[in-house]
N, C-alpha and C positions, 0 to 999 in steps of 0.2 A: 504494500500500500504506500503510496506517496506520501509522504509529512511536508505538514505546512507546520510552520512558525506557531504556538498556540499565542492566541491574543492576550494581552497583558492587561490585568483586571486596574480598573478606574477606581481614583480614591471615589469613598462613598459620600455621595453629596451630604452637606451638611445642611442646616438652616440659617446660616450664616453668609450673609452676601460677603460681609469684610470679616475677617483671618486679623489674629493676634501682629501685631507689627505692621499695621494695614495704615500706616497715620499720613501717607502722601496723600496732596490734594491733588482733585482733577483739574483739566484744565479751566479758568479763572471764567472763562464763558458757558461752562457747563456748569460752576458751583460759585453760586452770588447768595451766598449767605450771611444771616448776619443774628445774631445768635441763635435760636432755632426756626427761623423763619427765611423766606429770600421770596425775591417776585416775582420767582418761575412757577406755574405752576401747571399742572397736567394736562397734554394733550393727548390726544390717540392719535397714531402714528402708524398708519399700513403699510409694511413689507412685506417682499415678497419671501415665501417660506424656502429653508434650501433646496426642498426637495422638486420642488416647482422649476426653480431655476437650475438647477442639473437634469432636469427633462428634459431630451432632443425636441419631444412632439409638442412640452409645453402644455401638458396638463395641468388643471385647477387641483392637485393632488389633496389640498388642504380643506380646500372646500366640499370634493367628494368625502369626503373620509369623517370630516364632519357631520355629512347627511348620513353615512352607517352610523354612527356611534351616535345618532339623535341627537344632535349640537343644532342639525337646520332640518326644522322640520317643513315641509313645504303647505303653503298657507290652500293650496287648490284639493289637500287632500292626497295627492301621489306618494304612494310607499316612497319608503327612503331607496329598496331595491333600484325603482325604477327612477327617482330622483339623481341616486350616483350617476346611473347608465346615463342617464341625460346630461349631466354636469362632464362625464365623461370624452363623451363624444362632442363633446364640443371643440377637442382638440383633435383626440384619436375615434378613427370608428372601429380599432381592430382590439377592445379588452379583453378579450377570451383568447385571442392571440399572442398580442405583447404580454399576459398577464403570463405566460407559460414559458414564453423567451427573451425578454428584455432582459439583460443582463443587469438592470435595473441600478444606474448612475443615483439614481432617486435615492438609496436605500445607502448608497456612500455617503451622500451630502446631508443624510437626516439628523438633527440636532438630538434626537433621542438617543443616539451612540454614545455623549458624554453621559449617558444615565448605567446604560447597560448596554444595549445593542437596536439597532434600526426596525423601525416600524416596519412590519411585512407589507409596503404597499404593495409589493407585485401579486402576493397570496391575496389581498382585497381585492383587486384589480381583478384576477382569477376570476374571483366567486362571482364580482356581479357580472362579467362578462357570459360565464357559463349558464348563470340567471336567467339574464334577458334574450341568449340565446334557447333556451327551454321554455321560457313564457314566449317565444314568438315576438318578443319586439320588434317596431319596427319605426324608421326615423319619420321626424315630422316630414308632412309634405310637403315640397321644396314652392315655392313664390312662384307668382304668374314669370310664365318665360320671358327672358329679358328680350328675344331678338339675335343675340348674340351667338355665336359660336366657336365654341373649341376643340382641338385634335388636341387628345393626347397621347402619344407613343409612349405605351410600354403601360401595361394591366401590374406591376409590381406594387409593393406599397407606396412610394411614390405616386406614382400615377393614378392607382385606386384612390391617396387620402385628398391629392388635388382636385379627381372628378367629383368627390364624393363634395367639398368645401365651393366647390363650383356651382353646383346644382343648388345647393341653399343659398344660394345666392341667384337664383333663378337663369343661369347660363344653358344652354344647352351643348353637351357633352357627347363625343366620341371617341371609343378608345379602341387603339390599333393595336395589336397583341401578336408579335411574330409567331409564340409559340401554339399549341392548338387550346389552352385553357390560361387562368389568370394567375397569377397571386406572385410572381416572378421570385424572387429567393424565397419567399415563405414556402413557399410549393416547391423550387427547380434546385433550392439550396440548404434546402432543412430538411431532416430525417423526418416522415410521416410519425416515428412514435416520440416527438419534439414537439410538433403541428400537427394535430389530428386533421384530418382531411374533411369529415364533418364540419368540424368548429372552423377552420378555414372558408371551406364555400359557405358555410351559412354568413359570416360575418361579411362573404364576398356580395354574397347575394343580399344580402340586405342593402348594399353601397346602389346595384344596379337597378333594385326596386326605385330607387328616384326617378327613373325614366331615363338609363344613359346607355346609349347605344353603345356595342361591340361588335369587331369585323377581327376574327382569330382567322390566324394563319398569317397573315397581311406586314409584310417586311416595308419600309421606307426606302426607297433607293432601288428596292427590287422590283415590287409588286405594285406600288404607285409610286409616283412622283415628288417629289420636293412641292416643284412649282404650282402641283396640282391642288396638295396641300393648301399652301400658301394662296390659294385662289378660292376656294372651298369655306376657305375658317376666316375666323377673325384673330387668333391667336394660334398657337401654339406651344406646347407642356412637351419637353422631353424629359420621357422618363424613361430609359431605355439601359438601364442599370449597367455591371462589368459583369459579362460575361465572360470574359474572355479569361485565360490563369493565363497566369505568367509563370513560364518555359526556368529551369534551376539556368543560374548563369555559369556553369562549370561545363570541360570538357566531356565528352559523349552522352550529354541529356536530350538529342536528338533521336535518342535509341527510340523504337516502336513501342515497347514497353516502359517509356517513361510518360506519364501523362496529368493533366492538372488536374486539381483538385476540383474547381469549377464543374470539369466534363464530368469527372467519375460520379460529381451527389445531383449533376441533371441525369446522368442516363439511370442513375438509382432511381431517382425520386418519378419518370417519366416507365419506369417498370422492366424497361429493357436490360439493365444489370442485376444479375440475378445470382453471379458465382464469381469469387475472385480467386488467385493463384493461391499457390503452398506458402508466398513470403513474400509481405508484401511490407516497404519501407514507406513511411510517410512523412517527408520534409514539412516543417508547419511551425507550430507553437500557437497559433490564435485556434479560436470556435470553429474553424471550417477543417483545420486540420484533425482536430479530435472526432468532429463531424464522419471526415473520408475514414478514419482509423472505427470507431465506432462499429459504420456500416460494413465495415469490413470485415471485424469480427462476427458479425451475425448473419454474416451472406456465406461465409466459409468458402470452403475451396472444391473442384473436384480435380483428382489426379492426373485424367487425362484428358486433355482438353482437344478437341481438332483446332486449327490456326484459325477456322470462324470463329471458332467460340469463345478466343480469348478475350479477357478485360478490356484490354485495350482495342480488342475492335469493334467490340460491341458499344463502349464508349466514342468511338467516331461515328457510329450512324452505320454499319454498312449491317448491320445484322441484327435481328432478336435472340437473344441467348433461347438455345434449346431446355423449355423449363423440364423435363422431366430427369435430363441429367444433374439437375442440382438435388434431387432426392439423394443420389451419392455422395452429397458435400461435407465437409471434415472442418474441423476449427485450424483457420488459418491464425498463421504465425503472424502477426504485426508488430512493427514500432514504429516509433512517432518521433522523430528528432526536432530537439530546437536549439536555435544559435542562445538563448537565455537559459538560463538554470530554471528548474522545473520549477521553482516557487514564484521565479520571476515571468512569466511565460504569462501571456497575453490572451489566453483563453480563460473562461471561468474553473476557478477552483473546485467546484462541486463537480464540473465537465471533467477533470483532469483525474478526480479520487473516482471518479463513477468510469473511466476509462480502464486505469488503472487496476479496479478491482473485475474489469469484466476481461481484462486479459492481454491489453496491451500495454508492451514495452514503452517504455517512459525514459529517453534519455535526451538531459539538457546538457547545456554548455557544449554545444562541439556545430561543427559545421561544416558540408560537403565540399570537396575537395575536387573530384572526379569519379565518373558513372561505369564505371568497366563492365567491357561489354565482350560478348564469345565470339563464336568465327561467324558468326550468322547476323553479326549486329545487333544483338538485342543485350538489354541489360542482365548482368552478370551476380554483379556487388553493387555498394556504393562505397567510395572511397570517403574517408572524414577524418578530423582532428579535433582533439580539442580547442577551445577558444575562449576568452575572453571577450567582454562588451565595453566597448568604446563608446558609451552612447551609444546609437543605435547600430555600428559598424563593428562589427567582429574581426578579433584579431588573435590569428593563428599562433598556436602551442606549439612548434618545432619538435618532432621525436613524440609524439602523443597519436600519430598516425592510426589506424587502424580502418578494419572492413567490416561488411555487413553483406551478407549473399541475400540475394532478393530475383525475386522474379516479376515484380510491378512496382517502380518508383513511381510515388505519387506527389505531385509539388504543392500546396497549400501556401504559398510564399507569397500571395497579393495575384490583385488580377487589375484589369483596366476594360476600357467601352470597346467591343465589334465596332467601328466607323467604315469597315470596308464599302458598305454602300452609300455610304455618307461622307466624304473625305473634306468637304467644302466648311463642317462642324467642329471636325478634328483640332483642337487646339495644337496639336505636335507632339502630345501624350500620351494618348489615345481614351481625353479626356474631352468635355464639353466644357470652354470657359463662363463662367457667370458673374455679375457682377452683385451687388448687397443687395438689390430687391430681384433676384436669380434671374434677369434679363440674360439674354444671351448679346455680347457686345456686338454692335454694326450689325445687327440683325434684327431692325422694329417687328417687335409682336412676336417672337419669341424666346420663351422662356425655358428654366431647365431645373432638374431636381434630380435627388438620389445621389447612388451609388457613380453616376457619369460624373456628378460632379468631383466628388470625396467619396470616397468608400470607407462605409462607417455603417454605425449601426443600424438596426430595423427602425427602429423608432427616431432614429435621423432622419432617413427619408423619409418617415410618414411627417415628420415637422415640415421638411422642405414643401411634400405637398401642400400644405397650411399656407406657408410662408407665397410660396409660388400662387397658389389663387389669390392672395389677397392682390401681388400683385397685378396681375393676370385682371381681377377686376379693377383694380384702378383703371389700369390701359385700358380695359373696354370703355371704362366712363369717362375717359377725357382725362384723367387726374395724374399731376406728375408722378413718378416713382418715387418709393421710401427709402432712398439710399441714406439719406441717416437712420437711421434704425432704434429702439430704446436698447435701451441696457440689458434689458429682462425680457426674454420674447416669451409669449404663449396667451392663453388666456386667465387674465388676472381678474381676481374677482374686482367689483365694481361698486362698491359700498352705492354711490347717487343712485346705479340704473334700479339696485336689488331694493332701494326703497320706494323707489315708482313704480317698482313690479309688485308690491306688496302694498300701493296705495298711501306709504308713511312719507313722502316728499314734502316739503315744506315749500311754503305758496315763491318763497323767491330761491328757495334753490340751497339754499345754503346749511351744512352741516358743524354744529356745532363742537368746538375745539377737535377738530376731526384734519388730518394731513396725506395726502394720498401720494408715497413715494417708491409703492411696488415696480411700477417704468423704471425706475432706479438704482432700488436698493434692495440687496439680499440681508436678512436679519441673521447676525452670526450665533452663537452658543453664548458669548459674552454677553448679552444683553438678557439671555434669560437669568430666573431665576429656580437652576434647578433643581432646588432641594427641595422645592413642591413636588416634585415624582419621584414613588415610591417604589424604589425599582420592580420589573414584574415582567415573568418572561414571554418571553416571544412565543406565539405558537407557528410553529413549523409545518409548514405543508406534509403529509407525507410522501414518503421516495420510496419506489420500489428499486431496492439494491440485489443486482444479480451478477453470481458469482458467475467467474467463468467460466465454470464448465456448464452453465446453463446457457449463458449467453446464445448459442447457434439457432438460428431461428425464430430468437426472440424480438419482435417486433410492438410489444405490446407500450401506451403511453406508460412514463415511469414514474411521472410526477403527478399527486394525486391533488384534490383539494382540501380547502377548509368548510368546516360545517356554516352553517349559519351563525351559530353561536361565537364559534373562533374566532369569524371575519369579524362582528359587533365588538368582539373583548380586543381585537389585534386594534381595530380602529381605535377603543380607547385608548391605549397606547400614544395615540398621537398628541404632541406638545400644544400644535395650534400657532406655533411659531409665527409670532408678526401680524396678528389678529386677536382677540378679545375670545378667551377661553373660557368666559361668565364663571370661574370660579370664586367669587365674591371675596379675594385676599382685598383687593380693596378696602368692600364696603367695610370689612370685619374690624382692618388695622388701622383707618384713617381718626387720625384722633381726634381730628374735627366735626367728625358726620357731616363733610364736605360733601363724598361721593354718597349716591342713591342708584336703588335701581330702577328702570325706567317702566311706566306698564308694561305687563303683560303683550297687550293688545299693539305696541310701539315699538317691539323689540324685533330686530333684525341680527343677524350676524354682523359683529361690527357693531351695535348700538343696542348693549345692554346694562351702562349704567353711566350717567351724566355727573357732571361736578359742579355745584355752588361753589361761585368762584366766590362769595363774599364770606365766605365761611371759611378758603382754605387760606390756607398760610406757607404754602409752599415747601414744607416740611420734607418731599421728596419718600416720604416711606410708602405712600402707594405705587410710586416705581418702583423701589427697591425691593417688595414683595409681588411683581407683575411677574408669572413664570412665563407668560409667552412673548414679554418684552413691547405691548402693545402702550404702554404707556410710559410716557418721555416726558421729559419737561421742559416747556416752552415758557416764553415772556410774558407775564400778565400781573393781575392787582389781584 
């Protein structure tokens, strides 16, 4: 089994914002005091939570998680169930999906690790996705048609979260899909027991119920035109993701049997690889190399193969593997090299112990040298050495030499965009350029997103989609593009709109000692006060762990979910960071019975308890007891 570092336990929070020897003062504009009084006194102050802001896609993560744990109840009557899914999708429409593979950046940046450890958003995320997928949800109906029209190349998540942000916006939508169905890496680049195929087309299919057309099969450059395109639409959305792997840069990786990673998890995931060799080497260290090693242990090998039927040629297209000879199939030999040491390696950790214990070889630190090949040309071994990381550039160990016999090297080493039919796009990288509102340069009306741009995460691209409608709609209405851009992108909650959706707007508009600086600001750990949470553990999805000699044939999902109950208690869990967590430390400690709290009938998220400024005195202990950091202190009398 792999060892990872075990985490080093946090002192225990105390009740004690200031520590014995604490006697420096802050800086002279934050503490105007003057014996126990000063004429700052309490404002509300919205940021944005971390976890929000380490979202590619730009989820309201604070605000769903709120509605599980009954913090916002919704005033029309709507379950909290189906309140998340709506708060949800307002960024992502794929929760049942990202909720089972987001490697989940949300759950690094969560403020609740200074306590114990990070809120499961991804297991929330999970449940209400598999929820609303079971009750038949389905998205509001999209606004009278603008008129307008858009091509989007490429059905990936890109492209899907673009059409899907388009349509409610009342554009009308077409999407070109070279391959013969949709979902592009969630489908062409993810193991089926990762991405159930279920949950996948249904979250697919709910995108296309808005009324948006699809022509599968349909290549750009091949099977229509550019210019036709461009004559047809009013914009244009490239999502047409990297397909392509990138070839090892070392002598004899031109062999027949050396191939990328890319082709091996499409002709897997497309049904046609069905059996791999006796030894099969996989160059890598990120999620797509554990991916190719994975499927490889549970496709197994059979002995004798005819020259149709080998891996790699079934992986080029020219054949369907004979499925009745994989009833012969045996557990194939794998390892998995990477230029980092295994704890350092770029794949998820849970990916790398669940690799590991279903049977493949796990060796870091070293890196390929040369492919040695027999008299037939095909690969032989892989030549390697140990190595060190320079940054991201490895550097060879002299006399640390060694082999590895293999019969399929497989490259996991980065990939880049097909542009062969499109050379006119090709930046010189075999990338599309974009600029801040993902315009494509010197080309009015289109636009570009995904994996073409940066090759990065699922829920990257599903932001860029977001990101690219919005722009996409400006240009259709005339409106210049957002090349300055905020600080903080996604959907942030909106204390003004959520009190004129709830009727509590005040006749000129204006919100009392209230500051809105989420466009801005992420809220750190130092601003809370954590020794209001009591530590409390996480509940854990469950994992089906199988050993290796189970592994062959096993294709079953491995990750399970949370009850109803779990997902409600994990949501409590959450700090509420940079929003008003109605725990009334306020009203309880304020020695003046400044603060109150506000009716019943007046209360919003964000406005549940007001301050008599003529009663406070600026005394600073309703900050200094705020666990979520939502109240500051500003200038007043």
């Amino acid at each position: 089994m792999t060892a990872f570092p075990a985490a080093q336990p946090l002192p225990a929070p105390t009740f004690r914002r200031y520590r014995d020897g604490d006697d420096a003062h802050r800086p002279w504009q934050e503490e105007i005091f003057q014996a126990g009084w000063s004429h700052k006194c309490p404002t509300y102050v919205h940021k944005t939570s971390p976890c929000q802001a380490a979202c590619p896609s730009g989820h309201d993560i604070r605000g769903w998680l709120a509605m599980v744990r009954g913090r916002d109840v919704a005033r029309d009557g709507t379950g909290w169930q189906e309140a998340a899914f709506r708060r949800m999708v307002e960024a992502n429409p794929f929760p049942a999906v990202m909720g089972r593979v987001c490697p989940a950046p949300c759950e690094d940046g969560c403020n609740r690790n200074e306590v114990e450890d990070a809120v499961g958003i991804n297991a929330v995320e999970h449940f209400i996705g598999d929820w609303a997928l079971a009750q038949g949800l389905a998205f509001d109906p999209p606004p009278a048609d603008s008129g307008k029209r858009v091509v989007v190349v490429g059905g990936g998540p890109a492209g899907l979260a673009a059409s899907y942000h388009l349509r409610r916006r009342g554009h009308c939508v077409t999407i070109l899909e070279s391959q013969q169905a949709l979902g592009g890496m969630m489908r062409f680049g993810i193991p089926g027991y990762r991405t159930p195929r279920p949950v996948l087309d249904g979250e697919i299919d709910r995108i296309l119920a808005l009324g948006i057309e699809v022509r599968l099969g349909v290549r750009v450059g091949r099977d229509v035109a550019l210019a036709d395109l461009e004559r047809e639409f009013d914009a244009i959305f490239w999502a047409i993701g990297t397909h392509s792997g990138r070839g090892l840069p070392v002598p004899g990786a031109d062999a027949p049997n050396c191939i990328s990673g890319i082709a091996f998890l499409r002709a897997y995931n497309q049904g046609r690889l069905q059996t791999v060799t006796g030894r099969v080497v996989v160059i890598g260290g990120g999620d797509t190399s554990i991916d190719v090693a994975s499927v490889a242990r549970r496709l197994g090998h059979v002995s004798h193969l005819a020259d149709k039927d080998r891996p790699e040629t079934v992986v080029l297209g020219q054949t369907a593997h004979d499925v009745a000879a994989s009833a012969l199939r045996q557990g194939a030999h794998v390892v998995l090299t990477s230029l980092f040491p295994v704890e350092k390696m770029m794949a998820a950790e849970r990916e790398i112990v669940d690799a590991t214990r279903e049977g493949v070889e796990i060796i870091g630190g070293v890196m390929p040298l040369e492919v040695l090949t027999d008299g037939d040309g095909r690969a032989r071994a892989i030549r390697l050495c140990r190595c060190e990381m320079e940054g991201t550039a490895p550097r060879p160990l002299v006399g640390t030499e060694f082999e590895i016999e293999c019969d399929l090297v497989v490259a996991a080493i980065g990939q880049k965009g097909d542009l062969a039919d499109l050379p006119e796009l090709d930046s010189g990288t075999g990338f599309i350029a974009a600029d801040r509102s993902l315009a494509v340069p010197g080309r009015r009306g289109h636009f570009v997103g995904g994996d073409i741009v940066r090759p990065h995460l699922l829920t990257s691209a599903i932001g860029h989609g977001r990101l690219a409608a919005d722009s996409i709609d400006r240009f259709l209405s005339g409106e210049e593009a957002r090349l300055r851009r905020p600080k903080v992108e996604g959907v942030l909650f909106d204390l003004p709109a959520r009190l004129a959706q709830d009727g509590l707007a005040s006749a000129d508009g204006a919100i009392h000692n209230y500051e809105d600086r989420a466009p801005h600001e992420v809220i750190p750990h130092e601003d809370l006060f954590l020794a209001h949470f009591a530590p409390v553990a996480r509940h854990a999805r469950p994992h089906v762990e199988i050993e290796a000699g189970a592994v062959l044939g096993n294709f079953d999902e491995r990750l399970g979910g949370l009850s109803e109950a779990e997902a409600i208690d994990e949501a409590k869990r959450c700090i509420g960071c940079g929003l008003c967590l109605e725990c009334d430390n306020c009203l309880i400690y304020c020695p003046q019975h400044a603060v109150e709290r506000l009716p019943k009938a007046e209360r919003a998220p964000g406005r549940y308890v007001r301050t008599d400024y003529s009663r406070c005195i600026g005394c600073h202990i309703c900050h200094d007891v705020c666990p979520s950091g939502y109240i500051q202190m500003g200038l007043g009398e």
